[in-house]
Structure formats: C-alpha cells, structure tokens
N, C-alpha and C positions, 0 to 999 in steps of 0.2 A: 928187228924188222916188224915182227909183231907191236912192237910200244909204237912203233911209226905210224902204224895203220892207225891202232886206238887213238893215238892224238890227231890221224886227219881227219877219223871220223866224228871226232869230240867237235873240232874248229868247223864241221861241216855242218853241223847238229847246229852249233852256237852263232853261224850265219844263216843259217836257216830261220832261227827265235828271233834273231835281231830283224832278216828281211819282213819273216810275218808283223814283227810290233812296227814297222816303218810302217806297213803295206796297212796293217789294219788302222792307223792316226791318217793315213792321205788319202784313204777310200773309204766314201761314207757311207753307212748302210743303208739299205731302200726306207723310204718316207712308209712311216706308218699312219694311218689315220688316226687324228685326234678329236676331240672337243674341248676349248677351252673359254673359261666363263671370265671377263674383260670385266673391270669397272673403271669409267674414267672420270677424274673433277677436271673442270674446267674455270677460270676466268677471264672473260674477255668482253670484246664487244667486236659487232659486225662492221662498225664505223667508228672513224676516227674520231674522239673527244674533243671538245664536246658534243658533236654532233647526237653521240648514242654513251649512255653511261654504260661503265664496263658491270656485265652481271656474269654472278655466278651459275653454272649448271652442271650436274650431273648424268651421266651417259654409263646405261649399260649395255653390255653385249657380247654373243655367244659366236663365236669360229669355230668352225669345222675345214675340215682339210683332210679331203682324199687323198691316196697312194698316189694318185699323178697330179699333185701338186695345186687341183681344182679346190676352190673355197667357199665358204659361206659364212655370211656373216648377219645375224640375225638378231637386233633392235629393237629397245626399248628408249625412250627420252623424256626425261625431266627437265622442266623449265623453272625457273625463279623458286625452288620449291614447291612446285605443283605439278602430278604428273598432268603430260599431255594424253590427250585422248584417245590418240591411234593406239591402233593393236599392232600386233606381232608384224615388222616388214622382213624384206631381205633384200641382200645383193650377193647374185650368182655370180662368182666370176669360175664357167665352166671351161675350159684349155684343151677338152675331148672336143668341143664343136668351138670353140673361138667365140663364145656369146657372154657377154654380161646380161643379166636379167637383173631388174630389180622388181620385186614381189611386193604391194600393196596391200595387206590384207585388209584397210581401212576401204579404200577402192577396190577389193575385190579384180585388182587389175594387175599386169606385165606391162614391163617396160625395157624393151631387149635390144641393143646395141653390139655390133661386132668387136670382137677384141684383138686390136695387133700385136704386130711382131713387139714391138718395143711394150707392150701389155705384161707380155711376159715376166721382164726383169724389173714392172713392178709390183703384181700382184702374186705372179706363179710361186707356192712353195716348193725349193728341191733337198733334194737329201747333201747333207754338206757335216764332213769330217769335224772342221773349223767354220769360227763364224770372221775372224782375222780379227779378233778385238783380246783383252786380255783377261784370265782366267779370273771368276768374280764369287767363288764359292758356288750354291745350288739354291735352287729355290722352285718350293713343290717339288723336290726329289728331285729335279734335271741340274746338271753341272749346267752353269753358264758362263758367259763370256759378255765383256763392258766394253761398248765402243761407244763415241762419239760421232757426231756428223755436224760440223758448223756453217755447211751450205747455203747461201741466203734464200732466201723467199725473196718472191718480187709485188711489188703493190701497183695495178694498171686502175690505180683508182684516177675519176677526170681523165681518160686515157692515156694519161705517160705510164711510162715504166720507169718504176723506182725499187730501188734492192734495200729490203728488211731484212735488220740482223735476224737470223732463226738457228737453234740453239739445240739440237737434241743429242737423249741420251737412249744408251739400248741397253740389257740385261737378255742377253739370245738364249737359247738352249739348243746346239747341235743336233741333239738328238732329235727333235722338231724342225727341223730344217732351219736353224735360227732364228724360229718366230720367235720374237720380244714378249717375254714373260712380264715383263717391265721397262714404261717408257715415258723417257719427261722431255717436252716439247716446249719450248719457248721461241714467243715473235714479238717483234716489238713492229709499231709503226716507226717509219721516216722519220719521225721528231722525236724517235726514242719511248712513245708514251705504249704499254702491255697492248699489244694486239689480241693473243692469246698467250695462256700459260695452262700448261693439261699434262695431269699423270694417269698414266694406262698401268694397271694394275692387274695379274690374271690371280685371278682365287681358286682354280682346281684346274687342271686335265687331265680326263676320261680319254684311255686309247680305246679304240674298237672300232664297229663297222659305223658309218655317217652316211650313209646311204639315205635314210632318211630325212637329215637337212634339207637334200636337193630336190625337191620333190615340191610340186608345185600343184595346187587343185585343178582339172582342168577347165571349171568353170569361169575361172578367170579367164576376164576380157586384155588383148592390145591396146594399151593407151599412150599416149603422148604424156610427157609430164603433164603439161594447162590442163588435160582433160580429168589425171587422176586428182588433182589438185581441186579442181573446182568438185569432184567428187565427195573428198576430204572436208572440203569447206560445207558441203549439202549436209552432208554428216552433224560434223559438229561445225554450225557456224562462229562459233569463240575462239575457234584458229586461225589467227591471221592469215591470210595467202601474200604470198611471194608479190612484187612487184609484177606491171606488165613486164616491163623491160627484162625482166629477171625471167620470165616464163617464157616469150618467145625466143632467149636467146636457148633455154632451155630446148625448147621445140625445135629450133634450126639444129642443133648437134642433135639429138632422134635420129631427124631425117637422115642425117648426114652418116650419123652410126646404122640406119636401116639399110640405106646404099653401098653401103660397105661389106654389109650379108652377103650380100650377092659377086661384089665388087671391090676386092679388099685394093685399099690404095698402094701404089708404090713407096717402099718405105727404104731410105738409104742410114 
C-alpha cells in the first residue's frame, strides 16, 4: 500500500514538471524594456533605372521598447558617403495614447498622427514564448529563431498597381518580443531590376528603464511635414526637399491622421 502511494505521488510530482516545462514554452514572460543599437546598408534607388542610378547608403539607429510594447526609434542618416546634416529625430509610436509622433530636432518641431487598431499588429512589441520560425543559435546572448516572409510589395508608380517580388529574412529573439536582432530585405522592380536590398544588423542590447527616449522638449512647435521640411531646408539649404507632389500628399495624410485624434475611423 505504502509503495502504491510513493509511486502516485512520484507520477504526480513528474506531471506536475512536465505541466510546468509545457506551461513555462506556451506562456511568454512580460516584455522587459530594452535598447537596442540597429546599423543598416542599403542599395537602391528611389526610381526605376534608368531614370535614378541605384546608390548606396548607410542608416543608423537606436529602439527602445517599453513594458507595453510602446517604441522609439531614434535616427541618424548617411547619404552617398556624406553624413547629412540633420540631428537627432524620432518616431513615437506610443499605444498608452494611440499617437505616433515624429520628433524634428532639425525643425525644432512634432508631427503627431493617431495610431489604429490594425497599428497595432504592426508596430506594437508583445511578449511571445515563440517567434513560429526555426531555432537559429543566439546572437548578443538572446536565443533566436529564422523565418522568412516572401509577401510581395506593390509598386503604384504612374498610378497602376503592380506586385514586386520582396524577399525577407528575420533572426528574432523571444525574449524581446521577437524584435529582429537581424534582418535582410530584398525588392526588385517589375522588370526585375534591385529596387532596394538592406541588412539591419543590432550591435548591442541594454535592458533597463527607456523612459527617457520618449520624452520630447516642450519647446517644440506642431508642424505639418511642408512646414518642417522647408524648416530643414532654411537650415541647411544643400538638402534637397521632397517633391510638391510628394509634400502635399504628405500633408493630406496629417490632416487626415489629426481627424483621427479626435475621431478614430471605423476599422473592420
């Protein structure tokens, strides 16, 4: 009788270690706040050949990511081998109020847009067991995982819509909410000719508190893109600006993300 007990209590013990290792791989622990430092190479061009030769550039940049999944992403840019002249920006994407900001420090200016539902599932980090891709070794100390995504891209250039092969790869880390520690990104145009081709590389992450990424002077002014833009250009006039076309269409979505502040659209 007694040996009966000891072995129920043994098989009770040994479903109990088994439940917990199931229960601790399918429930992911809470998002911890990080920082991490991005480098990316690029080659492409903004138009189709030959209309624009393809050049090479350089991009770096700093994420941060709160406990609830709110981010910052804070820029620097190189062009043709020459830095450009702007200083420090960012782009808020905060999910405690539903607002993207994008932070100017060149202009001295905000530029604040409402974030929706469908915002969410593309910019929100959450806490996740699994990233569903396959196990890829570690790198900077986090276990990763390797998936692909070979979803096209679309090209509304001369307004048709035309589907570009676009080619990516991911290196996630669960432990991060499977932000991409490493990511290579390939588009071709319609005639097959390199649209872009870009590897995102992170070189360190710092957990701790990021509280101060988001954090904005309040002397900065509300601006419309055009407005920070011709800013920028007052500044240093050796920066190209943006197209009309390209700025008012910029400034019609504003408005459109300002309306939304107030008035979030219907979303199915």
């Amino acid at each position: 009788m007694q040996r009966r007990i000891i072995i129920a209590v043994f098989a009770l013990a040994l479903l109990a270690i088994i439940g917990y290792n199931v229960h601790s791989q399918l429930v992911p622990k809470p998002l911890r706040p990080f920082f991490v430092y991005i480098t990316q190479i690029s080659f492409g061009g903004l138009d189709e050949p030959p209309n624009q030769p393809q050049i090479p550039f350089a991009y770096a940049s700093g994420h941060a990511i709160r406990e609830d999944g709110s981010s910052v992403e804070i820029s620097h840019s190189l062009y043709n081998d020459r830095a450009a002249m702007f200083d420090e920006n960012k782009a808020i994407f905060d999910f405690s109020t539903m607002r993207k900001t994008l932070v100017n420090d060149t202009a001295e200016s905000t530029t604040t847009s409402a974030l929706l539902h469908h915002d969410i599932g593309l910019w929100k980090i959450v806490p996740r067991a699994h990233c569903g891709g396959k196990p890829a070794g570690q790198m900077l100390g986090y276990d990763v995982e390797y998936w692909e995504d070979n979803t096209p891209a679309v090209s509304t250039k001369d307004g048709t819509e035309k589907p570009m092969p676009h080619h990516q790869k991911f290196w996630g880390a669960p432990a991060l909410g499977c932000y991409a520690l490493r990511k290579e990104d390939k588009s071709n145009w319609p005639d097959g000719s390199v649209f872009m081709d870009s590897v995102w590389q992170a070189l360190y992450v710092v957990e701790g508190d990021v509280s101060k990424y988001f954090e904005i002077p309040p002397s900065y002014k509300e601006m419309p893109p055009s407005e920070v833009m011709a800013e920028v250009s007052r500044k240093y006039p050796e920066i190209p600006m943006p197209t009309t076309d390209l700025l008012n269409r910029a400034d019609e979505n504003y408005r459109r993300g300002q309306r939304w502040l107030e008035h979030p659209p219907e979303e199915h």
